[in-house]
Backbone as a ProteinNet text record, in pm:
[ID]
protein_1_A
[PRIMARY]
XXXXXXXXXXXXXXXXXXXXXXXXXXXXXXXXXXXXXXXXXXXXXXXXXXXXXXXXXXXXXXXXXXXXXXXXXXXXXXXXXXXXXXXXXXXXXXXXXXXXXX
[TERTIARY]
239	194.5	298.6	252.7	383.8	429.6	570.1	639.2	569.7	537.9	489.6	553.1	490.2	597.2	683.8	766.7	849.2	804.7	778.4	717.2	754.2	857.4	898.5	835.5	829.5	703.8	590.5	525.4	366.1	425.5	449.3	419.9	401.6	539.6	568.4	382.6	351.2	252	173.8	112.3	28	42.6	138.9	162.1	142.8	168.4	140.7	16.5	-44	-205.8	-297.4	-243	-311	-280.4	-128.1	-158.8	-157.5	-219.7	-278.7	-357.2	-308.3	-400.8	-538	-610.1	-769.1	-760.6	-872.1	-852.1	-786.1	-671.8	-632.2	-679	-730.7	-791.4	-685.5	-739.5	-673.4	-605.5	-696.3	-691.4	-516.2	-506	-413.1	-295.3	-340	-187.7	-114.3	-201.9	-213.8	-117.5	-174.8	-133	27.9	3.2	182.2	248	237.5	286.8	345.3	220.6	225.5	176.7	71.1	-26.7	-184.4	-231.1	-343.6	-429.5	-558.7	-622.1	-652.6	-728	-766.9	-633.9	-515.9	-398.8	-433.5	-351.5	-380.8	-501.6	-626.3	-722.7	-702.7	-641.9	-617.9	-498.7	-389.4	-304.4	-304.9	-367.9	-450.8	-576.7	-643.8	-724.3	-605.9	-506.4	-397.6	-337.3	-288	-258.7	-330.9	-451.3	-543.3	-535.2	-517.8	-600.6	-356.7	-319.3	-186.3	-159.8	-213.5	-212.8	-286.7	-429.1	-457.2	-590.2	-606.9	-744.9	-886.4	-853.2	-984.1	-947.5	-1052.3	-1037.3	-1014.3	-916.6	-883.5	-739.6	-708	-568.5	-401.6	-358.4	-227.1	-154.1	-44.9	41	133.9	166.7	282.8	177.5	58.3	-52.1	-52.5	-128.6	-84.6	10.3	154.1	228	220.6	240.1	238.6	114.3	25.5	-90.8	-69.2	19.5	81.9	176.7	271.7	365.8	328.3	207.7	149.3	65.8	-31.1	-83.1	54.3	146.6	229.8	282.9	285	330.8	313.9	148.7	9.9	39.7	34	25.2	145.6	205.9	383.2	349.9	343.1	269.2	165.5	76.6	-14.5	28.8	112.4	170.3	232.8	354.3	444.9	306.6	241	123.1	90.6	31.7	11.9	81.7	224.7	322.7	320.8	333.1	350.9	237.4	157.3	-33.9	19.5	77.3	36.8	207.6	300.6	406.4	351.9	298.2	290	172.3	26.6	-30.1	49	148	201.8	282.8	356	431.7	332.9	204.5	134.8	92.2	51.8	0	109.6	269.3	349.7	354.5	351	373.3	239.1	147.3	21.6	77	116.7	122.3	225.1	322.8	459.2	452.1	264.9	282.8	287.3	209.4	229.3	323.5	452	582.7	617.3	723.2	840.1	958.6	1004.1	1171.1	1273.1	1391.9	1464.9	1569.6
1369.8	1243.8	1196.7	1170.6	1128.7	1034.8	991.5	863.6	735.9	625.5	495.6	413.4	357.8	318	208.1	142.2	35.9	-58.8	-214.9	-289	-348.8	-382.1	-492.2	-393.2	-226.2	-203.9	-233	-236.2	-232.6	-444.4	-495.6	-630.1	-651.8	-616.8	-604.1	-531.8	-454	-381.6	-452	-535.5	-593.3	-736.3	-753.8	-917.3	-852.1	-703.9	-721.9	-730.5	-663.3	-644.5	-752.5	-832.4	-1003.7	-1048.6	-1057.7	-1114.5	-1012.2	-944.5	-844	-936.5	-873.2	-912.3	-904.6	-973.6	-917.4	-762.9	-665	-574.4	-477.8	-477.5	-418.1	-342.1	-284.4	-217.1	-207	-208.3	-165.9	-42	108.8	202	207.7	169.9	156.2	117.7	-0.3	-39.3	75.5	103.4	225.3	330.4	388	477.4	452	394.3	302.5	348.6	265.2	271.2	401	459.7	619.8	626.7	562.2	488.7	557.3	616.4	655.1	454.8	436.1	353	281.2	375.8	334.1	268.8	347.1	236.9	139	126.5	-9.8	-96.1	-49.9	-194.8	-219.3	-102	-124.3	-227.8	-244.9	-306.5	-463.8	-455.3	-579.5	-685	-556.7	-633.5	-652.8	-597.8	-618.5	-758.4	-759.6	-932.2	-1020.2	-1010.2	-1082.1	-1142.7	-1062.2	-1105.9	-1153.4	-1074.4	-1101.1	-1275.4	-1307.5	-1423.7	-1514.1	-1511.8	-1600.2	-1604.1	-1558.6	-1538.8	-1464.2	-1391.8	-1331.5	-1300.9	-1254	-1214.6	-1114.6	-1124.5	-938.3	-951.2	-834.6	-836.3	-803	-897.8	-911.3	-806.9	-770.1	-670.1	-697.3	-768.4	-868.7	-794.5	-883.8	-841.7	-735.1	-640.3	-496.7	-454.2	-436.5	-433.7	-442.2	-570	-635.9	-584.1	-548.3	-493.9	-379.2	-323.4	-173.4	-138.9	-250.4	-240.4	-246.9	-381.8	-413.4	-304.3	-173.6	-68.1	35.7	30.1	133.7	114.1	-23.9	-134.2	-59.1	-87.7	-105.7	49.5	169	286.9	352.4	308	273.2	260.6	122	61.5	153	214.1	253.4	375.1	445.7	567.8	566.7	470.1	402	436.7	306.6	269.2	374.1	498	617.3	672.2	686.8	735.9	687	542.7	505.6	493.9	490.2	577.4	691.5	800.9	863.2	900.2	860.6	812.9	789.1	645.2	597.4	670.8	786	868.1	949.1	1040.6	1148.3	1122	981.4	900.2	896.1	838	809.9	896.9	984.1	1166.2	1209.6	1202.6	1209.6	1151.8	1055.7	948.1	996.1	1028.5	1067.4	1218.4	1298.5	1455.4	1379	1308.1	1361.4	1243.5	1206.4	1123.2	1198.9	1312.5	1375.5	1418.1	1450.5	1458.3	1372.8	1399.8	1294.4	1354.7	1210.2	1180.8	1159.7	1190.6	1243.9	1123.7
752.9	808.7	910.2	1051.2	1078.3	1034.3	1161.5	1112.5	1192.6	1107.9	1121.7	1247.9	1363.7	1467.9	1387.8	1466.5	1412.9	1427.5	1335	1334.2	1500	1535.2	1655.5	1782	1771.8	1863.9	1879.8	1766.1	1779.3	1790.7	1725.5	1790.7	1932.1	2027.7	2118.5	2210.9	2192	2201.1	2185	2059.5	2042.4	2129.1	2166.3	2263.1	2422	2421.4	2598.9	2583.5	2470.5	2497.4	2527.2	2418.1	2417.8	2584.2	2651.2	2772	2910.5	2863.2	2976.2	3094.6	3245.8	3331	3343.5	3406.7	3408.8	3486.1	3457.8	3536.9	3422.5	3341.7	3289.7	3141.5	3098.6	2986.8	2896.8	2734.6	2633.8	2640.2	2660.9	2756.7	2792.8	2939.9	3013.6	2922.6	2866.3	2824.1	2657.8	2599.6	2526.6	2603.9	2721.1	2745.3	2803.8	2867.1	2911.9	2782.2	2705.6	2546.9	2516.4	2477.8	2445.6	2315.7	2279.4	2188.2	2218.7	2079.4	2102.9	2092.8	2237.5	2215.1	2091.7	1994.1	1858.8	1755.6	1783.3	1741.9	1762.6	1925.9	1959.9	1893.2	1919.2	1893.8	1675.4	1638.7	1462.4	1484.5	1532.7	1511.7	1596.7	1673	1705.9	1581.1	1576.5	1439.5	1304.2	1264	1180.2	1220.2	1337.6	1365.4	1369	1378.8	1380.2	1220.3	1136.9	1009.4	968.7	1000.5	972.8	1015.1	1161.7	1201.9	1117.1	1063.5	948.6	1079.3	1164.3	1260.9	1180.8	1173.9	1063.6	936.1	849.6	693	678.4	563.7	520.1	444.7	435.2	334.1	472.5	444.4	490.6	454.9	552.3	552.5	421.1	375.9	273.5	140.6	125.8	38.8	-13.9	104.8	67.1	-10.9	25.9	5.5	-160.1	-180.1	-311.8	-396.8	-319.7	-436.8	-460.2	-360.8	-398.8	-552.6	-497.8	-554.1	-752.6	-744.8	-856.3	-945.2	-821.7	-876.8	-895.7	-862.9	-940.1	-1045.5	-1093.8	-1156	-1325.5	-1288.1	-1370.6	-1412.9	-1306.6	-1348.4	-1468.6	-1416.1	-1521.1	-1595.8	-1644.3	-1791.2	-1888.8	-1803.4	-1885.1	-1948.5	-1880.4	-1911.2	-1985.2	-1995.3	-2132.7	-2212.3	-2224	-2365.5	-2406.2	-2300.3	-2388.1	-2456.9	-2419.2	-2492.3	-2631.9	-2649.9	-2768.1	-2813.6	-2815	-2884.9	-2953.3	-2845.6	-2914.6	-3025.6	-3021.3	-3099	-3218.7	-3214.8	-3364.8	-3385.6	-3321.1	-3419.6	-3449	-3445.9	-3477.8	-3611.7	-3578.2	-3705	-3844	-3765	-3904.4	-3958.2	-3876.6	-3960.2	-4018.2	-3989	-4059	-4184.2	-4200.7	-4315.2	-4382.1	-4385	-4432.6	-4510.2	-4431.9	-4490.7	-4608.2	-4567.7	-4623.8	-4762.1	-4783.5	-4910.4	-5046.9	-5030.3	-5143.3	-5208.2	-5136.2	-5196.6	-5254.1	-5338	-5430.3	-5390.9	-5401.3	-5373.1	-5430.1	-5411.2	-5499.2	-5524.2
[MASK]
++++++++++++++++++++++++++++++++++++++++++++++++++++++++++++++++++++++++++++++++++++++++++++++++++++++

């Protein structure tokens, strides 16, 4: 996968785009860049919704819902562990009733 540009580019990028002259295409300023088009207009719709302009999930958001599903995946993996811990314990304690102790 490559590497992700740097945030203060694509801003930068995304602010010439916004005050582009008339005449000037997304296109063009893309290519200036060295930006495939379809970047550009994704990271435009990203500020958009980053700005609080349209709906959708924030860069921060993301982030945090990320962080929360690895969170979650953690946790559950523990829980299995100890599932299956205390069955192994209790099948223990089960076999080992028939004995006597000394």
């Amino acid at each position: 996968m490559p590497k992700p540009y740097p945030k203060e580019f694509r801003d930068d990028v995304v602010r010439v785009a916004r005050n582009r002259d008339e005449g000037v295409t997304l296109e063009q300023i893309a290519a200036d860049f060295g930006v495939h088009p379809m970047t550009l207009s994704k990271w435009m719709r990203q500020s958009d919704v980053d700005d609080g302009n349209k709906p959708g999930t924030t860069r921060s958001e993301s982030a945090e819902l990320r962080d929360a599903r690895r969170r979650i995946r953690l946790l559950e993996q523990e829980n299995e562990v100890l599932r299956r811990a205390a069955a192994y314990l209790s099948q223990a304690q089960i076999q080992g009733k028939g004995s006597t102790r000394s």
